[in-house]
N, C-alpha and C positions, 0 to 999 in steps of 0.2 A: 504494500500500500504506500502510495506516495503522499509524503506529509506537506504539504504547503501552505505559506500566509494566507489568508486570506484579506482581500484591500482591495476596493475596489476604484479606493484614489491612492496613491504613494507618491512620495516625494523624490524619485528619484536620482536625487544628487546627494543624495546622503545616505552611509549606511546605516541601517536600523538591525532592528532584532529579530531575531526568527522566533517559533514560535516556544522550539525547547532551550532558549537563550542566545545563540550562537549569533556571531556577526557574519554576515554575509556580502557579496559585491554587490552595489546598487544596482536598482531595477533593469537601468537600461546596460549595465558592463554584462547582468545576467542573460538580456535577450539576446545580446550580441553573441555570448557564446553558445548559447539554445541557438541560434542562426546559424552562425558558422560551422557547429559540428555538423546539422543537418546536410546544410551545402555543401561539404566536403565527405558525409558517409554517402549522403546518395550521388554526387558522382562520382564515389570510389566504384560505389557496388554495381552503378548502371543501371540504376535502379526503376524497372518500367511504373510508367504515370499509375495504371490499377493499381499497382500496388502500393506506390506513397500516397497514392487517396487511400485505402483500405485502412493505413495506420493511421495517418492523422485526423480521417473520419471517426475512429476509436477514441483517439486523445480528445477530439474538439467536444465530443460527448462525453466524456468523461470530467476533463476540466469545468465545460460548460454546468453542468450536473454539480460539484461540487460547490460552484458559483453561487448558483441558486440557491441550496443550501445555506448560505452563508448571508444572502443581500437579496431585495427587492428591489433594488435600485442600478439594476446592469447597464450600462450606455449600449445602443444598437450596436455599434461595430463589433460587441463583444457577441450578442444578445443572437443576431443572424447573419448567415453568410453573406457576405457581400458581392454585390450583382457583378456580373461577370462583365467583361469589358469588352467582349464580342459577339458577335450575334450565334448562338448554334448551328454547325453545322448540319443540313435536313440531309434523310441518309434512306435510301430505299431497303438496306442491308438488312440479312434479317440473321441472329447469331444464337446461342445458344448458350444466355450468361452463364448459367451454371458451368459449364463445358470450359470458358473464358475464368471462373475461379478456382477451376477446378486446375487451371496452368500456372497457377501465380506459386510462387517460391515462397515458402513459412515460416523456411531459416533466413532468408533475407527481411523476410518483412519483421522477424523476432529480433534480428539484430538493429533494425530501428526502432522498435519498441522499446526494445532495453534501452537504445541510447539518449531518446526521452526522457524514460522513467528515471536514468543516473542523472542526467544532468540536472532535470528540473527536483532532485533531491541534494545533489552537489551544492548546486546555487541557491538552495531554498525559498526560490523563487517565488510568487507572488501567481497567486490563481491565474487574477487579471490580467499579469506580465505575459505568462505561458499561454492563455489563450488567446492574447494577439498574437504572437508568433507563431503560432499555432490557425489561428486564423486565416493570415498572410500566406502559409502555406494549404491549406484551405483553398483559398481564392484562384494561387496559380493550379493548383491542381484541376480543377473546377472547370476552368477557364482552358486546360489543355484536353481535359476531356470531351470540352463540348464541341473541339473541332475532332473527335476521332470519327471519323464514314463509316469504320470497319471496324472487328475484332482484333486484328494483326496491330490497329493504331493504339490500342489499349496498350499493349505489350510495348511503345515504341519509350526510349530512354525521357523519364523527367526530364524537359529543357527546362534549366535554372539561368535566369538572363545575367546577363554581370552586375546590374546594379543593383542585384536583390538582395 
């Protein structure tokens, strides 16, 4: 189980407490490393689009979930996905998801989970902190899926753009 703050404002340029005492790196030195290991496991591993939605759809419901929990007062960006920034691809294609989850790699998608679940226990990171970044990868996923026509484009490498 992973322990995190929960805050669903923080002050980000100072470090604070965690919640079993410990000091931690502020909000945003922690997103930066929740970012950067992501971007560096998944183009170590190659890691196809279905399957980095598969994780972070887990995490984004999971974080999200313990959110609420905790506040009634979520800001939208946190609250729902954020509209995709291209129109979907229309696809006559007809596939056979199960078939298509049934090809996704379990030891690859466990070794993104774990490195989630360490970091955002590492950093003790902040609900709110981990479900924006968590979001953000959300959204590019989202958005590379909605141009897949085919099955074969599911399986095609996460494009991570450079300024992300």
């Amino acid at each position: 189980m992973v322990t995190l703050r929960t805050s669903v404002h923080a002050d980000s340029a100072k470090s604070t407490k965690s919640v079993n005492g410990g000091n931690h790196m502020s909000g945003t030195d922690s997103m930066v490393t929740l970012q950067e290991r992501l971007v560096n496991l998944i183009n170590q591993l190659n890691m196809p689009v279905l399957e980095t939605s598969l994780v972070i759809s887990r995490w984004t419901k999971r974080l999200l979930r313990q959110l609420q929990e905790h506040s009634d007062n979520i800001p939208e960006n946190l609250l729902h996905p954020w509209p995709l920034d291209v129109t979907p691809v229309e696809s006559d294609s007809n596939f056979d998801i199960e078939k298509a989850l049934s090809l996704v790699d379990s030891d690859r998608m466990d070794i993104l989970d774990t490195l989630i679940r360490v970091t955002l226990e590492e950093e003790q990171m902040l609900v709110s902190d981990a479900l924006g970044v968590i979001r953000s990868w959300e959204h590019l996923v989202r958005n590379q899926l909605s141009q897949a026509a085919g099955p074969g484009q599911l399986f095609s490498p996460t494009d991570i753009p450079e300024d992300f």
